[in-house]
Backbone as ProteinMPNN parsed JSONL, in Angstrom:
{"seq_chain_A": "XXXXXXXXXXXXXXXXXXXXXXXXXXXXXXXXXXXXXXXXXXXXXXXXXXXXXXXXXXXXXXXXXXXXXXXXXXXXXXXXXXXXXXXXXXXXXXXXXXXXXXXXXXXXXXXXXXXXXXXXXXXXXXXXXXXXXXXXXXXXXXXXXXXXXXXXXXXXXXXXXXXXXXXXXXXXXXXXXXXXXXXXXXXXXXXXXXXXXXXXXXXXXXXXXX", "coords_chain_A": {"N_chain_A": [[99.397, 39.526, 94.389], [100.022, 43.24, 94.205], [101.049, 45.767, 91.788], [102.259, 47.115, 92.845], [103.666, 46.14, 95.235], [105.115, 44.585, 93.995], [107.205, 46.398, 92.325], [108.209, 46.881, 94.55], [109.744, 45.036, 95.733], [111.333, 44.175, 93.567], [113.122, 46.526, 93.951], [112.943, 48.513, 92.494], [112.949, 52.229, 92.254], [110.46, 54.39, 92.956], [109.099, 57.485, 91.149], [108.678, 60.709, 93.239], [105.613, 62.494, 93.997], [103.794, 64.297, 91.729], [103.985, 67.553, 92.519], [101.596, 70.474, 93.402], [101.742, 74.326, 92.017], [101.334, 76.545, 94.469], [100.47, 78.984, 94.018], [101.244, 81.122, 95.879], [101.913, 84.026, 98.027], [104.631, 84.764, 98.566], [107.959, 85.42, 97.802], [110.155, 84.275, 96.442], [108.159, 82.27, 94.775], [108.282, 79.473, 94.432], [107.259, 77.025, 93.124], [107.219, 75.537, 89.747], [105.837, 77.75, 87.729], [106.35, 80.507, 86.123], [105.412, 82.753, 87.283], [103.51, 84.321, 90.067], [100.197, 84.076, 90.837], [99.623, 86.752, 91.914], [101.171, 88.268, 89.924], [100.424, 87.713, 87.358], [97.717, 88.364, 87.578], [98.192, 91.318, 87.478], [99.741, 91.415, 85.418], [97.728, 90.435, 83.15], [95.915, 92.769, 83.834], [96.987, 94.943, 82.641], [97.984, 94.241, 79.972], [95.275, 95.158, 79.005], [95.444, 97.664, 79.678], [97.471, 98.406, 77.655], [96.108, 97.676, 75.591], [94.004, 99.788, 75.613], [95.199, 102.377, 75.78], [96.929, 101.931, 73.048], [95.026, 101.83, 71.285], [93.842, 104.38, 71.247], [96.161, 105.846, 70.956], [96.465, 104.805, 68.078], [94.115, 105.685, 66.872], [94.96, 108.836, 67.382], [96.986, 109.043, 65.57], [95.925, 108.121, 63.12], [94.251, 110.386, 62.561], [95.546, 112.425, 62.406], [96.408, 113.079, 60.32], [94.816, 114.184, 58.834], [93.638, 117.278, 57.173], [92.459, 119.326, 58.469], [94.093, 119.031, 60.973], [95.103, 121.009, 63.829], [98.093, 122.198, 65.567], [98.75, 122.246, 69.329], [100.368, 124.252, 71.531], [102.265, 122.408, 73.662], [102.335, 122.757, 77.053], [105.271, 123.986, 78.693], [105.645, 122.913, 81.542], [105.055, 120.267, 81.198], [107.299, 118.885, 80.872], [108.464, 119.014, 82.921], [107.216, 117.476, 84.801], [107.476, 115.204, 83.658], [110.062, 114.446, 84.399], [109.652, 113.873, 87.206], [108.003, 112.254, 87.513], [109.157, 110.177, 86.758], [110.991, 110.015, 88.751], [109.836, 109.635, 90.363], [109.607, 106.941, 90.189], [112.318, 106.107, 90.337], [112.962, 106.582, 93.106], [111.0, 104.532, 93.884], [112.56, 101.832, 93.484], [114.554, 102.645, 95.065], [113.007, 101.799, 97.483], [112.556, 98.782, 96.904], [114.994, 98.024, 96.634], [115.803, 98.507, 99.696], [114.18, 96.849, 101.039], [115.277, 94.032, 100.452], [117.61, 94.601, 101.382], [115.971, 94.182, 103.904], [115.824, 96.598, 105.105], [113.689, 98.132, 107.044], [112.912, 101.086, 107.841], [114.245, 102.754, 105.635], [112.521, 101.201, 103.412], [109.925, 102.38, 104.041], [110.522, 105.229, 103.819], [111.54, 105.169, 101.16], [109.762, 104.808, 99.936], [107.495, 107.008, 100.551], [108.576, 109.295, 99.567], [108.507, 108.581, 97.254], [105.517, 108.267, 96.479], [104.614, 111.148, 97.302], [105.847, 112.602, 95.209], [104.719, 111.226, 93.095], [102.254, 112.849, 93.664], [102.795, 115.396, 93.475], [103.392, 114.918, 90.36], [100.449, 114.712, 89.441], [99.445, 116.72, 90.517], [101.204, 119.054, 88.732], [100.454, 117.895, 86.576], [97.395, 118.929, 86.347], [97.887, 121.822, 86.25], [99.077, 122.061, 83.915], [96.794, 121.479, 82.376], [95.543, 123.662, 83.627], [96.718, 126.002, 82.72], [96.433, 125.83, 79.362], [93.887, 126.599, 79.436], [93.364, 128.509, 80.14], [94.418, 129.8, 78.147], [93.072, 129.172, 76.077], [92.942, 127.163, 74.86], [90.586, 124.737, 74.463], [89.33, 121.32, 75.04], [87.995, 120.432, 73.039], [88.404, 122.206, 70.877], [90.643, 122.279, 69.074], [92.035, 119.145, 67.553], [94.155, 117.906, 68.08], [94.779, 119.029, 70.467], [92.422, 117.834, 71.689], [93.329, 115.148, 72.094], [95.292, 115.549, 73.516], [94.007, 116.446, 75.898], [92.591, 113.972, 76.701], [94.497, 111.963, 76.56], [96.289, 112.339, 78.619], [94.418, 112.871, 80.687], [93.179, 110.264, 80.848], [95.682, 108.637, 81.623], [96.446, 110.162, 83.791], [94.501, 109.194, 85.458], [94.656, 106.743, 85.548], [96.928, 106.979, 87.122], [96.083, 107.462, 89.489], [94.74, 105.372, 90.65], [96.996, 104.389, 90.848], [98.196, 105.662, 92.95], [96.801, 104.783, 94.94], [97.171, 102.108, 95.623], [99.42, 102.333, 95.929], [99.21, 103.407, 98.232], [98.149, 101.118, 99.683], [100.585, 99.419, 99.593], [102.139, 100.816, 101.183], [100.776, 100.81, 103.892], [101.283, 98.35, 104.551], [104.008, 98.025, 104.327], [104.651, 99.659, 106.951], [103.409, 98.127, 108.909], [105.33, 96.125, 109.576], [105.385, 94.342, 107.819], [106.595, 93.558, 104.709], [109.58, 92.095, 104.057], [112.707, 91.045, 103.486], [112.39, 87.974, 102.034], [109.317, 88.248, 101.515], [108.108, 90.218, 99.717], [106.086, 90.572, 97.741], [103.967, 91.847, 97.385], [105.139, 94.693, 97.084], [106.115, 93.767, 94.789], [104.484, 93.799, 92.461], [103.676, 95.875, 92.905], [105.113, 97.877, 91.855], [105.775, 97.138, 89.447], [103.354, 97.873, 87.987], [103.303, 100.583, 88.572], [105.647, 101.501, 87.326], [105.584, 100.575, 84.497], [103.54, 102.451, 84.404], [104.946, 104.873, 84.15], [106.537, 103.983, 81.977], [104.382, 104.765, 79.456], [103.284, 107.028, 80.097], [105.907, 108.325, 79.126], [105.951, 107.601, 76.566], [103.065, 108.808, 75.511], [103.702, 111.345, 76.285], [105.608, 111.907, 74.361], [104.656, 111.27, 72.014], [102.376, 112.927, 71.9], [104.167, 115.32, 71.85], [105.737, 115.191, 69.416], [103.904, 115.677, 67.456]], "CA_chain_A": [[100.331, 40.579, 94.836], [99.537, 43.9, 93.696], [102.174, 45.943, 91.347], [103.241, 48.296, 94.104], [104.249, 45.44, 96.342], [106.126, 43.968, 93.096], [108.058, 46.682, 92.038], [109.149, 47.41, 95.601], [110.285, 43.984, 95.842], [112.416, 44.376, 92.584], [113.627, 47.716, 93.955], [112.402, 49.938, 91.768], [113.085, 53.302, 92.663], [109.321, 55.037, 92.421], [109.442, 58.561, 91.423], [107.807, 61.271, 94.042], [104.885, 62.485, 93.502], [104.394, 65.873, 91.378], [103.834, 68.796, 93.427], [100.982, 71.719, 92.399], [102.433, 75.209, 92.696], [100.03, 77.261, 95.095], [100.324, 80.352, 93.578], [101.564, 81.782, 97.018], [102.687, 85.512, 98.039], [106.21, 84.883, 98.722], [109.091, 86.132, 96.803], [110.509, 83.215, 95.416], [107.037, 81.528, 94.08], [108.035, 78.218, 95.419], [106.944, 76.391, 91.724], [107.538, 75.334, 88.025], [105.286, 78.213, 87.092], [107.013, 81.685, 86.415], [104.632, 84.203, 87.704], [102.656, 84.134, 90.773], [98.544, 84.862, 90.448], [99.216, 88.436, 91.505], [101.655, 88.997, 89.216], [99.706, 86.51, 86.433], [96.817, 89.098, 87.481], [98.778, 92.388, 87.022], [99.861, 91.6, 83.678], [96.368, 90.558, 82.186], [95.786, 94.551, 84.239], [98.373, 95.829, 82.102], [97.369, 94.26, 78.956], [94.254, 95.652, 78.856], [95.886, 99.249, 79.445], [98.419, 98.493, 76.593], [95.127, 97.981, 74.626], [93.431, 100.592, 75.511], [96.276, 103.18, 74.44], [96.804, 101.811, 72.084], [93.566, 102.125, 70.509], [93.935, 105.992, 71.338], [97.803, 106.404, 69.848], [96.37, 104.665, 66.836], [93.125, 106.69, 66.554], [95.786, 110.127, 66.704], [98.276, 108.956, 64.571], [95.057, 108.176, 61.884], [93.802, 111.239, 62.254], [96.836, 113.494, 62.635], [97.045, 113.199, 58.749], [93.751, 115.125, 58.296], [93.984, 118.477, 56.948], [92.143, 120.267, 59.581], [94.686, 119.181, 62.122], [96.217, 121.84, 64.094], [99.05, 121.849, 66.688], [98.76, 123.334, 70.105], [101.65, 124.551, 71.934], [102.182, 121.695, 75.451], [102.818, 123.837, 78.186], [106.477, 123.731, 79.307], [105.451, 122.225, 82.713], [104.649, 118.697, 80.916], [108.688, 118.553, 80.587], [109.431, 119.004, 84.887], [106.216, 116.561, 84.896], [108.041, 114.137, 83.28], [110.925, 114.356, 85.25], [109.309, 113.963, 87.945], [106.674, 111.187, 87.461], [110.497, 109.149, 86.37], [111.915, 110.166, 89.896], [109.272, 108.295, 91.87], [110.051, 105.111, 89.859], [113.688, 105.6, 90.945], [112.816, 105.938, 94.609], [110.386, 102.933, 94.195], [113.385, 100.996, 93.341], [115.412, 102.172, 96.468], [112.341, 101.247, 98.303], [112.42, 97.53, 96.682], [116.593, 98.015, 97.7], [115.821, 98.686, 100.974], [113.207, 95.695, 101.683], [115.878, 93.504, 99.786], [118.318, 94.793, 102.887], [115.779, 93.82, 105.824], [116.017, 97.912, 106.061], [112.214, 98.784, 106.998], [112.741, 102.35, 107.807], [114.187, 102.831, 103.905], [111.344, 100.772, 102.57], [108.893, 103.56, 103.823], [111.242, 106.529, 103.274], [111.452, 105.661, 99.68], [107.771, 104.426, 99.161], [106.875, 107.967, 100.688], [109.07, 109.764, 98.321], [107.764, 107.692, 95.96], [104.026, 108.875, 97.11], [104.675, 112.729, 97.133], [106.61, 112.776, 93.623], [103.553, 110.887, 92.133], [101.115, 113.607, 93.982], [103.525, 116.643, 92.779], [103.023, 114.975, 89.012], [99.036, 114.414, 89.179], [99.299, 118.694, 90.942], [101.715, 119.328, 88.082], [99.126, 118.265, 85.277], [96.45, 119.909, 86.47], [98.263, 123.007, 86.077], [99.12, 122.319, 82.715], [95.37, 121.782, 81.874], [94.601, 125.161, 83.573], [97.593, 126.329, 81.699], [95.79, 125.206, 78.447], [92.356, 126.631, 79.456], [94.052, 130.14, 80.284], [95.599, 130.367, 76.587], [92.038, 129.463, 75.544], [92.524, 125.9, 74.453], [89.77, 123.473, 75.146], [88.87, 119.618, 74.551], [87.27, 121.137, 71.643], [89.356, 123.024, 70.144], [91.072, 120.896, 67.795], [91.957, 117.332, 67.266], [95.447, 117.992, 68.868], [93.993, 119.901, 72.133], [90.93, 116.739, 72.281], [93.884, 113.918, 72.502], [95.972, 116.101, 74.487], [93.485, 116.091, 77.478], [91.762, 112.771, 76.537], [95.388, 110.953, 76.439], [96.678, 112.757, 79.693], [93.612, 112.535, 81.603], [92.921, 108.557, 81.151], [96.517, 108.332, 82.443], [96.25, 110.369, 85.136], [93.17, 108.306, 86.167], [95.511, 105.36, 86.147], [97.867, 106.982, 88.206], [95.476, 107.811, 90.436], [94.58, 104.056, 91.078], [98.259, 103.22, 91.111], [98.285, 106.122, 94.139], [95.709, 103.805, 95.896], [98.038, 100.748, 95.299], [100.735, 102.513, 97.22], [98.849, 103.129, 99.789], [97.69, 99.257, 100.415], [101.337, 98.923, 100.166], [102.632, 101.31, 101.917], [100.604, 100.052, 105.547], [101.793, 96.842, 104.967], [105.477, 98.66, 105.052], [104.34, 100.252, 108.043], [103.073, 97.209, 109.501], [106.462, 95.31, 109.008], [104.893, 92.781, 107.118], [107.46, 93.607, 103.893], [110.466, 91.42, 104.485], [113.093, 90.021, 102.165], [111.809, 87.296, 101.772], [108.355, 88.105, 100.925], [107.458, 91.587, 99.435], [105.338, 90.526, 96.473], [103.291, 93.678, 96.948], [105.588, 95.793, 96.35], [107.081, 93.601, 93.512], [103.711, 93.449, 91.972], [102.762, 97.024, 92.654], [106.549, 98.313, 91.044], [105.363, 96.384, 88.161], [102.399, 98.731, 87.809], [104.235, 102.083, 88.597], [106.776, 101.595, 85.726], [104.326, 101.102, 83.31], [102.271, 103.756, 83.869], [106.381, 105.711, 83.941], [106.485, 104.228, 80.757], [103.089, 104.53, 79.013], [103.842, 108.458, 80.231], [106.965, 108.678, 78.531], [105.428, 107.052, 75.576], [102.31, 109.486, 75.527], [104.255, 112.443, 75.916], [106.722, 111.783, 72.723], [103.593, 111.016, 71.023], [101.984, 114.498, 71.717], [104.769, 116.429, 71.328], [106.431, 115.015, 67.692], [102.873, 116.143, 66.429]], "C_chain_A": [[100.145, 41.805, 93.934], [100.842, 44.533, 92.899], [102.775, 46.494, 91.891], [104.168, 47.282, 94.768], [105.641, 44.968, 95.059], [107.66, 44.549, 93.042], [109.082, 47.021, 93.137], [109.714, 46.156, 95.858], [111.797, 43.297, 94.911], [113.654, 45.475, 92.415], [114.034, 48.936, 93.441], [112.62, 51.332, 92.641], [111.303, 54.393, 92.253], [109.181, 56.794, 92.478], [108.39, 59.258, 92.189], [106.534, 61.984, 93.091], [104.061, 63.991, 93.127], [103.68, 66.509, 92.529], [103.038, 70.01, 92.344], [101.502, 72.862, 93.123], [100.914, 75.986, 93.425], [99.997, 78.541, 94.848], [100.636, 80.829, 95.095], [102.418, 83.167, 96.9], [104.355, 85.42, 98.212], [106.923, 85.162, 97.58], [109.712, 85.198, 95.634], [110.03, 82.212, 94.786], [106.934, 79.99, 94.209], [107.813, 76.942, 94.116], [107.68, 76.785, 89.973], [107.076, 76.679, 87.612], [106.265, 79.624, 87.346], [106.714, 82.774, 87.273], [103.618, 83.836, 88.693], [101.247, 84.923, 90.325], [98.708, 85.813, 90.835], [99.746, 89.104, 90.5], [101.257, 88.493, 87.515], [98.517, 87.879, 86.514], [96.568, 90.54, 86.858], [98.994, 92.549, 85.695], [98.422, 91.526, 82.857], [96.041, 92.439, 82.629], [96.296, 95.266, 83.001], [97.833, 95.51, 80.294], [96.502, 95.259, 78.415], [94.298, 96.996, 78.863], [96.625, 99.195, 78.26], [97.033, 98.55, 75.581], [94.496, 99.136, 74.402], [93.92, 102.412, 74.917], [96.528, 103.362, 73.451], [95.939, 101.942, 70.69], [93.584, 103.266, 70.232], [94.851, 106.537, 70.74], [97.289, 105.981, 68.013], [95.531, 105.505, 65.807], [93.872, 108.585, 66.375], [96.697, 109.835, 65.917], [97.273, 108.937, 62.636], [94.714, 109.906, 61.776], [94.676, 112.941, 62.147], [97.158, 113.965, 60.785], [95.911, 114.258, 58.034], [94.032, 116.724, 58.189], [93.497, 119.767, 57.867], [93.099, 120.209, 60.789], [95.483, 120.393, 62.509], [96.806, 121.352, 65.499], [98.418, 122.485, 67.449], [100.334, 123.278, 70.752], [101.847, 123.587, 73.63], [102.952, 122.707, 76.039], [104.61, 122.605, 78.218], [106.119, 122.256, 80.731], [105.233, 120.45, 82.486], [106.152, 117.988, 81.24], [108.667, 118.159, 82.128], [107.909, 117.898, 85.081], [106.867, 115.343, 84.655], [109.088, 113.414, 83.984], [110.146, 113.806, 87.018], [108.704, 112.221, 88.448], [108.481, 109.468, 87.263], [111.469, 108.858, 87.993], [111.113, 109.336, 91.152], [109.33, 106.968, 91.308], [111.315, 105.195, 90.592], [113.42, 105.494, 92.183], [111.743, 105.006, 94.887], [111.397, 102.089, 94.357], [114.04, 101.506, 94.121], [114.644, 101.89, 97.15], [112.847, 99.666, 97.907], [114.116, 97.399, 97.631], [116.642, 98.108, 98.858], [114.892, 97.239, 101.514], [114.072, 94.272, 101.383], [117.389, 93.151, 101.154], [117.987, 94.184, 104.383], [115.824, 95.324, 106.133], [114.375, 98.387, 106.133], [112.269, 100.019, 106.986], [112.89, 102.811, 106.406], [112.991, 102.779, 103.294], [110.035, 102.511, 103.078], [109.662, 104.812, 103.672], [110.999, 106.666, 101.773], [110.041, 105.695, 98.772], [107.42, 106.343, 99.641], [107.603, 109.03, 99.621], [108.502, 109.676, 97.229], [106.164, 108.651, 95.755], [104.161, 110.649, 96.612], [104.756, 112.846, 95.843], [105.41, 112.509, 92.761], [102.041, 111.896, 92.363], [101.182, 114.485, 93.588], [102.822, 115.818, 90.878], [101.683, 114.927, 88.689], [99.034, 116.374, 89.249], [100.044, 119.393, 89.193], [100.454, 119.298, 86.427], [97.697, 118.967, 85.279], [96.933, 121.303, 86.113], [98.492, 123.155, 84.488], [97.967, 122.578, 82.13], [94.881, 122.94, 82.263], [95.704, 125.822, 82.518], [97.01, 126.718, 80.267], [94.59, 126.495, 78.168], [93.269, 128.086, 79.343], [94.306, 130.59, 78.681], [94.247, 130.057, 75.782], [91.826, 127.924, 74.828], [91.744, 124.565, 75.379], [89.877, 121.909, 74.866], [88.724, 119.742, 73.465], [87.513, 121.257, 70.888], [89.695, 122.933, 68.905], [91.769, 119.815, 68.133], [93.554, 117.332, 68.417], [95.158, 118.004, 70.508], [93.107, 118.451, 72.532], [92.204, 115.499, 72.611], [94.784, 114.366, 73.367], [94.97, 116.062, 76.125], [92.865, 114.668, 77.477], [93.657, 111.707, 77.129], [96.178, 111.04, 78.095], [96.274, 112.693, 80.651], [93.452, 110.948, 81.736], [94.569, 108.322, 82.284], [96.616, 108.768, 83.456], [95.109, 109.759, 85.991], [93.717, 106.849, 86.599], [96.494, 105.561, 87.391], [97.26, 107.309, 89.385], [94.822, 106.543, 91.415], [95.961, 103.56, 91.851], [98.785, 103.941, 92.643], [97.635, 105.125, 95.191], [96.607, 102.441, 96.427], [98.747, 100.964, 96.458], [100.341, 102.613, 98.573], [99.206, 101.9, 100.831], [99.362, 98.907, 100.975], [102.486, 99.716, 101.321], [102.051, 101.164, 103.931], [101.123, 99.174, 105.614], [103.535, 97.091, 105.498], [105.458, 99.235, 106.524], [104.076, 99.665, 109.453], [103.932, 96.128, 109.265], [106.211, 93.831, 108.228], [105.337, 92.543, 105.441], [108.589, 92.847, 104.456], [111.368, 90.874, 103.111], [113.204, 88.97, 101.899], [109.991, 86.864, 101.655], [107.86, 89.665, 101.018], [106.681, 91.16, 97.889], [104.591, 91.366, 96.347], [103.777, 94.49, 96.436], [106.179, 95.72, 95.147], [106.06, 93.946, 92.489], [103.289, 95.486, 91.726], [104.165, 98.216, 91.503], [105.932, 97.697, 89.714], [104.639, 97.336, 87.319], [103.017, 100.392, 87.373], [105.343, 102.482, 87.555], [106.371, 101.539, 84.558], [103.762, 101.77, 82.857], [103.78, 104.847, 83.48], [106.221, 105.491, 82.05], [105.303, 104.6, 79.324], [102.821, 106.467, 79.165], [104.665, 108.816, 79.343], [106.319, 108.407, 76.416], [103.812, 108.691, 74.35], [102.709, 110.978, 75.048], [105.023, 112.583, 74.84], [105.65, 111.938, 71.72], [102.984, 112.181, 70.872], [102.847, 115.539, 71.393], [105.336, 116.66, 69.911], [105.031, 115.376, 67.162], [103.063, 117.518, 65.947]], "O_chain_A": [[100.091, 41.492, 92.745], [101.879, 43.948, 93.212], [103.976, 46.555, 91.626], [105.368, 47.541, 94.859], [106.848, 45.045, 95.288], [108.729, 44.018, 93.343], [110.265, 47.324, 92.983], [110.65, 46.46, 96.598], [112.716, 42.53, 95.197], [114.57, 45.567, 91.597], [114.838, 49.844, 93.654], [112.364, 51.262, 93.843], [111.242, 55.03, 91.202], [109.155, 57.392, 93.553], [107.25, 58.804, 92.092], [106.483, 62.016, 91.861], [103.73, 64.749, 94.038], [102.912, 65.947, 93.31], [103.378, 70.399, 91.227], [101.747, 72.837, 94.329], [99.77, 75.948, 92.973], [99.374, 79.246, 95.642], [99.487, 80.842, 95.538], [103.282, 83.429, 96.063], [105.085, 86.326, 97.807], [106.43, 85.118, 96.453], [109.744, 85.333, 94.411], [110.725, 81.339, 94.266], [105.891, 79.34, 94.134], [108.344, 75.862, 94.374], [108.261, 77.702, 89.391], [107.981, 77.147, 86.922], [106.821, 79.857, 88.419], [107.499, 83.528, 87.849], [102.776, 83.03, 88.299], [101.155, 85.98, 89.702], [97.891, 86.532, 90.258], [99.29, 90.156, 90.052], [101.877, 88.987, 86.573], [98.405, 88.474, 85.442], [95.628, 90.983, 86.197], [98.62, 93.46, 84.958], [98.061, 92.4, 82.069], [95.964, 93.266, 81.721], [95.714, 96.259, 82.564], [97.405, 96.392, 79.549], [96.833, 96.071, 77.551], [93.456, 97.647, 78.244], [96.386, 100.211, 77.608], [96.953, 99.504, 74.808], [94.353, 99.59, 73.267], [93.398, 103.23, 74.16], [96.507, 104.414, 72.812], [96.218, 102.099, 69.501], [93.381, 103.555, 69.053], [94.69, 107.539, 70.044], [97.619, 106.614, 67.01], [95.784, 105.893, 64.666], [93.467, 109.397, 65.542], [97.32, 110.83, 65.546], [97.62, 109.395, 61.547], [95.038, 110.513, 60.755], [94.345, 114.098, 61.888], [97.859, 114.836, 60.27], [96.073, 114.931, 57.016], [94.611, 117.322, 59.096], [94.025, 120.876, 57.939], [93.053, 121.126, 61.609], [96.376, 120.831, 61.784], [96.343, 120.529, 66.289], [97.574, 123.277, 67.029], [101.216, 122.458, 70.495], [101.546, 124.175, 74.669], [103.934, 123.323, 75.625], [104.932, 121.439, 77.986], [106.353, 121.048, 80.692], [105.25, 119.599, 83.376], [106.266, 116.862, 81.723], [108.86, 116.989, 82.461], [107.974, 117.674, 86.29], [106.786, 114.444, 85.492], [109.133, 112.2, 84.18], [110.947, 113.231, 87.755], [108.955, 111.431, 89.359], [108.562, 108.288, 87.604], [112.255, 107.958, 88.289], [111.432, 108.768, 92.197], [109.099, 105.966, 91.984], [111.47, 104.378, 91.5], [113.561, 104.364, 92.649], [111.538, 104.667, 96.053], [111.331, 101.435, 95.397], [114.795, 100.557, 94.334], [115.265, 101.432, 98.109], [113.662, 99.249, 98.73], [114.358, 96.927, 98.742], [117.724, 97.741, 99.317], [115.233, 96.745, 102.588], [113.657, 93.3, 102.014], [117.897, 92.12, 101.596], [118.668, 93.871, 105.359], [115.865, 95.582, 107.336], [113.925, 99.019, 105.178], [111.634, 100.464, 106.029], [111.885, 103.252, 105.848], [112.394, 103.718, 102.768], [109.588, 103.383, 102.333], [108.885, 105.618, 103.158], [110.527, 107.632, 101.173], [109.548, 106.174, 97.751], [107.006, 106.939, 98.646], [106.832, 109.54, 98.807], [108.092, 110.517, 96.429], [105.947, 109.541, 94.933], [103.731, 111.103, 95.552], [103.747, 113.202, 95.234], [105.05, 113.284, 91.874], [101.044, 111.844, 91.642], [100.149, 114.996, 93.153], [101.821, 116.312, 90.361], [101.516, 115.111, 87.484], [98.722, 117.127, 88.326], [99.339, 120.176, 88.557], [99.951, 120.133, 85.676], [97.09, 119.433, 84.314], [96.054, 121.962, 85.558], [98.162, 124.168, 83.872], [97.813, 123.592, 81.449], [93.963, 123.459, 81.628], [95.266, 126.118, 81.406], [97.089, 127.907, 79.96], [94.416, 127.135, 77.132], [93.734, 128.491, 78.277], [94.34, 131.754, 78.281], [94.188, 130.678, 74.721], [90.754, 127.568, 74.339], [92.049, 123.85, 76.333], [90.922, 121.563, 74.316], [89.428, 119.058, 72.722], [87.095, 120.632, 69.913], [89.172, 123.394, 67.891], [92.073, 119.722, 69.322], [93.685, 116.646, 69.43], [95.318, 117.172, 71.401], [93.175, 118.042, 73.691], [91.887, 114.828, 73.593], [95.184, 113.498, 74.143], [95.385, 115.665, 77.213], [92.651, 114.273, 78.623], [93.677, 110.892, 78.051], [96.569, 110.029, 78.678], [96.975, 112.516, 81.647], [93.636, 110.458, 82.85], [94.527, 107.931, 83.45], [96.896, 107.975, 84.355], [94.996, 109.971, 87.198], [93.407, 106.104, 87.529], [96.793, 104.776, 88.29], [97.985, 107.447, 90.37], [94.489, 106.673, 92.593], [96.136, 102.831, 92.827], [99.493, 103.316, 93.432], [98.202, 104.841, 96.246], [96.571, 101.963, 97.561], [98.825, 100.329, 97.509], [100.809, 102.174, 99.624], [99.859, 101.678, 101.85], [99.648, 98.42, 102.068], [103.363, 99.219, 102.028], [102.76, 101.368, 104.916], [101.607, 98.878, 106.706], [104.131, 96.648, 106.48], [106.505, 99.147, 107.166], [104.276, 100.136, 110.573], [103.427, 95.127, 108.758], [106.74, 92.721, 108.177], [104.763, 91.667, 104.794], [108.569, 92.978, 105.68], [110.913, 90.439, 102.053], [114.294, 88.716, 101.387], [109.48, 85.744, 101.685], [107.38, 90.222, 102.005], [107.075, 91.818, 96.926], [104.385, 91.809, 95.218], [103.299, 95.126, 95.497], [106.634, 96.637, 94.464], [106.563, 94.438, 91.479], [102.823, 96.098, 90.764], [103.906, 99.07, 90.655], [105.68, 98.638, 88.961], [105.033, 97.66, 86.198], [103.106, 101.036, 86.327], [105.715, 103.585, 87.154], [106.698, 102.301, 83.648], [103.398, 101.994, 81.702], [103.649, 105.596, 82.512], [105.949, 106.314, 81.176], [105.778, 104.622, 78.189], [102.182, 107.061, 78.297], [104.268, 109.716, 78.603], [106.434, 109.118, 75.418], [103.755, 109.156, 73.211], [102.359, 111.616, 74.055], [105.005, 113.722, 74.373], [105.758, 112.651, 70.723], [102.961, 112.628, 69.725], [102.477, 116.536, 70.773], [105.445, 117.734, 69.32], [105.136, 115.328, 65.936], [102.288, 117.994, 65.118]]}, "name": "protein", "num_of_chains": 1, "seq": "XXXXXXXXXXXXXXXXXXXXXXXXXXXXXXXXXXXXXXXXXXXXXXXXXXXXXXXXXXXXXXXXXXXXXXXXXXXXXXXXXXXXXXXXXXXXXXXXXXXXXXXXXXXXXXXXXXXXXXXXXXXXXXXXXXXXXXXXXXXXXXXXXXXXXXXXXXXXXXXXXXXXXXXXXXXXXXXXXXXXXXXXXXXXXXXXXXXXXXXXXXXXXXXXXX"}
């Protein structure tokens, strides 16, 4: 008699039998594990930007002490930039509020909000950099001026990806395939968009206390 037959004979209670999580898109991940593989994917993303900043805040903060450093003056316009680039996170998050509702029309109202605001702040820094060029300061220049477009430009290169992002998710809004009960795109791509908000906010403090 084998031990299966035994213990069911003794009436053992046999416990079920574990369950692997499938990493699946849905909202509420369905498993033990915290973070679904896109959002498991996003963060290693994100890492790798926190590094790479980092590398760059550390490299001006070393060299900020050198006696050749000089200041330049950031255009005004970085300020209503700022504002700005902060105002399409908030209407990301009435988009997420609206998909949270079941309200589809919202969800793309605020994602397009969202969209513009982040196209106004990419238009907005360009202007500062002609701004810049106009007053005669280059890359060049000095050490201030070289991390001022070096630190501004990489990020705007991110945000220029994270425009792409919105896109992807903005058809899928379009194509009612957001629901509340499974928007992991947009949870995943919000993830992204606040980062780069903060990693902005971060940047800019950093250039201007010089």
């Amino acid at each position: 008699m084998s031990v299966l037959s035994q213990l069911r004979r003794r009436g053992s209670i046999l416990p079920p039998p574990p369950t692997n999580y499938d990493g699946g898109s849905g909202d509420s991940g369905g498993g033990s594990f915290p973070l679904s593989r896109a959002q498991l994917g996003m963060w290693v993303l994100l890492t790798a930007i926190i590094m790479l900043f980092a590398g760059l805040s550390s490299a001006y903060i070393v060299l900020h002490g050198l006696p050749q450093w000089q200041n330049i003056t950031v255009p005004r316009i970085v300020w209503a930039n700022t504002l700005v680039l902060f105002a399409s996170s908030v209407a990301l998050e009435f988009a997420r509020q609206s998909v949270r509702r079941n309200q589809p029309a919202g969800v793309r109202q605020w994602m397009a909000v969202s969209g513009i605001l982040g196209i106004s702040f990419l238009v907005g820094q360009v202007i500062a950099w002609r701004q810049l060029v106009s007053a005669g300061v280059y890359l060049s220049t000095t050490i201030h001026s070289s991390f001022f477009y070096v630190l501004t430009g990489v990020h705007a290169l991110h945000l220029v990806g994270g425009l792409v992002g919105l896109g992807v998710v903005f058809q899928k809004a379009f194509a009612n395939k957001l629901t509340a009960a499974n928007y992991e795109s947009l949870k995943v791509f919000s993830l992204y968009w606040h980062f780069m908000d903060v990693v902005w906010i971060y940047c800019f403090l950093l250039l201007l206390l010089a």
